[in-house]
N, C-alpha and C positions, 0 to 999 in steps of 0.2 A: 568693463565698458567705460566708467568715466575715466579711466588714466589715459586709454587709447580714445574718445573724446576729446580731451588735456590734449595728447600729444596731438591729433590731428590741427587741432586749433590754434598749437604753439608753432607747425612747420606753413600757417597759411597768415603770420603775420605779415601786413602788407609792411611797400617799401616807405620807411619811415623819411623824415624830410630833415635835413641835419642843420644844424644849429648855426646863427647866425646867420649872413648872409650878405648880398645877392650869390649864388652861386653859378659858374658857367663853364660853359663844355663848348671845346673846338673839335671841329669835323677832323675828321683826322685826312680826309682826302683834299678841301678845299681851305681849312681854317677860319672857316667860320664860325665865331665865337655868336653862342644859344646861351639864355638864361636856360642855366637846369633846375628840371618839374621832374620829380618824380611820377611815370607814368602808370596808369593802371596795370592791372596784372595783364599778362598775354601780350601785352603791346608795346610799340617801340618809338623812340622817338628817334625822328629826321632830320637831316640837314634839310633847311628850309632853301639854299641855294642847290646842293648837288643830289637831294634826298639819299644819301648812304644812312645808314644806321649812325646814330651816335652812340646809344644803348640803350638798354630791351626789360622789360621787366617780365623772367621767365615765371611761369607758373610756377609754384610750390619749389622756388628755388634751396632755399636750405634743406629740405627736407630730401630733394633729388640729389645736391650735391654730396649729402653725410650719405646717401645709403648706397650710390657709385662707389662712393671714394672709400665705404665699407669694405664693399663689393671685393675691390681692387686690394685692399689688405689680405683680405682672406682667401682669393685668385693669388696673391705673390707667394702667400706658404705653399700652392701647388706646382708654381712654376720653378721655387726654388729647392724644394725639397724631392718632387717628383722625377721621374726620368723625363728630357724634353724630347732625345732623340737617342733608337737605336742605331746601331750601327756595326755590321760584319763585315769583314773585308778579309779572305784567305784565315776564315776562321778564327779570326780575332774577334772581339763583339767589345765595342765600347760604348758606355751610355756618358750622355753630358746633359748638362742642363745651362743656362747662360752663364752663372758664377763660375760654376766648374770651367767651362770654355774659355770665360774670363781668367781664369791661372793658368791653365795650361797656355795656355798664349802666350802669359808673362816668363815659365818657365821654359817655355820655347828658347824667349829673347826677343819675342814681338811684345816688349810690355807696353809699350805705346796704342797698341791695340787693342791688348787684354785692358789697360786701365782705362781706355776711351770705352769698352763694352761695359766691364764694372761700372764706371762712375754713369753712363748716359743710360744703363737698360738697368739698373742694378737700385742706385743710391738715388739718384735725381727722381725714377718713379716712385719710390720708395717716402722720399721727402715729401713729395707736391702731393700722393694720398694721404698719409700721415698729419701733414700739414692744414690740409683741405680741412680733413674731419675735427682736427682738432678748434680747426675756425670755427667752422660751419655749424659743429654742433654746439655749443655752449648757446651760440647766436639763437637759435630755435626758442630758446629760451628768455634770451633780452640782455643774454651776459657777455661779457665780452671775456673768455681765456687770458691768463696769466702770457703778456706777452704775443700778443695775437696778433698787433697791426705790426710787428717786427716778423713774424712768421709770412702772414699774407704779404707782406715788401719782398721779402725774400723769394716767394711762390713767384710773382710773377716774372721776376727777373732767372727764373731757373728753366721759368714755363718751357723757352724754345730749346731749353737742354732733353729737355724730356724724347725721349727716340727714340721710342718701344717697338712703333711703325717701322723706321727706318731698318730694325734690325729683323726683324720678321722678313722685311722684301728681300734683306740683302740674304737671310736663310733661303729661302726659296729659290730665289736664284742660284744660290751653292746648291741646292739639293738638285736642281735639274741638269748640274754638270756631272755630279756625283749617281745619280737613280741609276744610269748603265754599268757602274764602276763596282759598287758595293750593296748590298740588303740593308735597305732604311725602313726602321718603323717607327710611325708617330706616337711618341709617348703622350701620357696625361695629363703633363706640363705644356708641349704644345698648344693642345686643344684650350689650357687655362690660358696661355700667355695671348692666343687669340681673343678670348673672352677679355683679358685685359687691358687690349688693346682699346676696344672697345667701353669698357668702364671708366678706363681714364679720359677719353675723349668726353663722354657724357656725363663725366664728377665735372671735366672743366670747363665744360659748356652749359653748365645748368646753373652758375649765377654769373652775373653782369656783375665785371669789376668795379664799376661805380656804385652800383647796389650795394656790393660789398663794403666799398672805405662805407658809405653813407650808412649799412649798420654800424660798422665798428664803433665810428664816430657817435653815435646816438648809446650805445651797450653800455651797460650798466660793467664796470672792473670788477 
């Protein structure tokens, strides 16, 4: 009881106020430049001309984003190792999953496709979970990872590679060319890579990147 305690009380540190100063934040829709406050939990702070969000202080954000961005590690060992999709066709039966579909592509001579599927549904998800927990979680604590504000620079610049989404829609759509053609069954990979979809969107919606530098900044090396 007292370590879970501990632990509850280490993922509900508020958002800390970073060193020196004055610090300021431009709208990103009209440019207008806010002295930044960090704001209580739950709440967000506005452009005082066009009130868009500037950023948000999410509830229990480290603690939301380390156990998504869990989540999503241990969802990719099912999407990458499980079958994603059966498939007969004149008594053939092949299963794939997205890595496999990712080679066979390349060996096709589509490698421009297979390595856009690899790198964007493969390695990029891979990175920004990975990357997430490895920020996220030390941070719980007050510590800042070996190399962390070089990890987190990199996350957000990978962020709009991430298109987990986009290859789910584009399966779907091939399957309802294909449902009249051949016998499709949903593997246990699908039903994960769904779930991951989902986990990744809420690991990377559950802190505000200025919260973020603003722990880094503050974390003990």
């Amino acid at each position: 009881m007292p370590f879970i305690k501990r632990r509850f009380l280490l993922s509900k540190r508020p958002w800390p106020k970073p060193r020196g100063g004055p610090h300021y934040a431009a709208c990103h829709f009209c440019d207008t430049l806010h002295l930044e406050r960090p704001p209580r939990e739950g709440m967000a702070a506005r452009c005082v001309r066009c009130h868009a969000v500037l950023y948000q202080n999410r509830p229990a954000s480290l603690a939301r984003a380390s156990a998504l961005s869990l989540a999503s590690l241990l969802l990719m060992v099912i999407v990458y190792w499980f079958p994603f999709l059966t498939l007969e066709y004149n008594g053939i039966l092949t299963r794939l999953n997205p890595a496999q579909a990712a080679w066979a592509l390349y060996e096709q001579g589509d490698w421009p496709v297979g390595l856009g599927i690899g790198l964007f549904t493969v390695l990029v998800p891979l990175f920004m979970a990975g990357g997430l927990l490895y920020v996220c979680g030390p941070l719980m604590a007050g510590y800042a990872a070996p190399g962390a504000r070089t990890i987190a620079k990199w996350m957000h610049r990978a962020e709009p590679w991430n298109m987990i989404e986009v290859f789910l829609l584009g399966v779907l759509v091939s399957l309802l060319k294909l449902w009249h053609m051949a016998h499709l069954e949903f593997g246990s990979g699908f039903w994960a890579f769904a779930a991951l979809m989902l986990c990744m969107a809420g690991a990377l919606a559950a802190i505000d990147r200025n919260e973020l530098w603003d722990r880094l900044e503050v974390a003990k090396s």
